[in-house]
C-alpha positions, 0 to 999 in steps of 0.5 A: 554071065551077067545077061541071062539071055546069052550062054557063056558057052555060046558067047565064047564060042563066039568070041572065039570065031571072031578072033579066028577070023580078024585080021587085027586084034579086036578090042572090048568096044569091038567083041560088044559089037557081036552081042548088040551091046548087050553083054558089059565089059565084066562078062567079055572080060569072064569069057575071054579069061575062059577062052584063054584058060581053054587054051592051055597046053595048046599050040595056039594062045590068046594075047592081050596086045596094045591094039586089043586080043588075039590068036597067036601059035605058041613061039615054040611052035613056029619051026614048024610052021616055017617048013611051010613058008622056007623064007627065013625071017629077016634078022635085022642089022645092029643099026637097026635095033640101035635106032629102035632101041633109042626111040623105043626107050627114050621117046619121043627123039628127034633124029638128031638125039638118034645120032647123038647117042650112036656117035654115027649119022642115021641113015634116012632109009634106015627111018623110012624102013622103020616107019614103013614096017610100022614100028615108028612114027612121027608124033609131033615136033621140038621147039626149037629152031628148024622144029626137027620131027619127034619119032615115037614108037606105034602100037604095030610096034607092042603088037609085033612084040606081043606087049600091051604097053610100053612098061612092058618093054624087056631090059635093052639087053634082051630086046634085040633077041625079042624082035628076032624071035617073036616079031616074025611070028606067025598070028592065028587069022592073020598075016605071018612072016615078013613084011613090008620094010625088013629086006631094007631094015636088014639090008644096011650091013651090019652085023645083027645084035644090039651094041647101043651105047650105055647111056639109053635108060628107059624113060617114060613114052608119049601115050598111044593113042 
């Protein structure tokens, strides 16, 4: 540590009770806070690696997410937690991670470019339950006559799916396996289960699993602010 005045022990302990009891990932600005500005990025930095590391062949993990650190139980683990909360995760309809898929890899999309690649019309509930469950958001808007609405995806998106940034988004033809077995997961000090949105993201009656047309290559997304 770079402060002789703290004990690494004590500052990670500290660290520790702070992301145990946030309900939201904490950022370095945010864990500085727990120490009067005392402590610099470097030695958060030490800590945090530490806790992390005290983590292993554990049941719970420490994440680095868009949105900043945090608790989460193992993935493997969550068969068991279920048996306390029998709900069964919602699967989301093949439109959905069609539509997801789109704006995820090729944003920012207008509605239209949605439609133009899935060859069918988006349903407006279908936007409006992606953007209640938080995982898109309009971000500005074309240029073009009419100035159709831009969506992009959010950092509830990349922190649903335990992701720092958007380089880190899977090949398409395993992102629709990732949201349905890590989104739903459960979160140490947080919510887990399902959330505002998904009975209408899973609603619309299509069969789950991603089928997007070929055409939807990874691009490089807007920044997250």
């Amino acid at each position: 540590m770079d402060s002789p005045s703290f004990d690494i022990e004590h500052v990670k302990h500290v660290i520790e009770a702070a992301l145990l009891t946030a309900s939201e990932p904490l950022q370095l600005a945010d864990l500085k806070k727990l120490f009067d500005d005392e402590l610099d990025n470097d030695a958060l930095q030490e800590a945090l690696t530490e806790v992390a590391q005290a983590c292993e062949g554990r049941s719970i993990e420490l994440v680095n997410v868009a949105s900043g650190w945090r608790f989460r139980t193992r993935p493997e683990y969550q068969r068991f937690l279920d048996r306390m909360n029998p709900q069964k995760p919602p699967r989301y309809s093949r439109a959905v991670l069609e539509t997801l898929a789109i704006v995820a890899y090729k944003q920012p999309v207008t509605r239209g470019d949605i439609e133009d690649i899935r060859g069918v019309v988006v349903s407006t509930n279908l936007i409006k339950a992606l953007e209640a469950r938080g995982w898109i958001d309009v971000v500005g808007n074309r240029e073009v006559p009419g100035r159709p609405e831009l969506f992009a995806t959010t950092r509830q998106f990349l922190d649903d799916l335990n992701l720092k940034a958007l380089t880190d988004l899977p090949p398409l033809d395993d992102l629709g396996q990732l949201i349905e077995t890590v989104a739903p997961g459960a979160r140490v000090g947080g919510e887990f289960g399902a959330e505002a949105g998904d009975e209408a993201l899973s609603a619309d009656g299509e069969e789950t699993g991603i089928d997007a047309p070929a055409d939807i290559a990874p691009e490089t997304g807007p920044t997250l602010n």
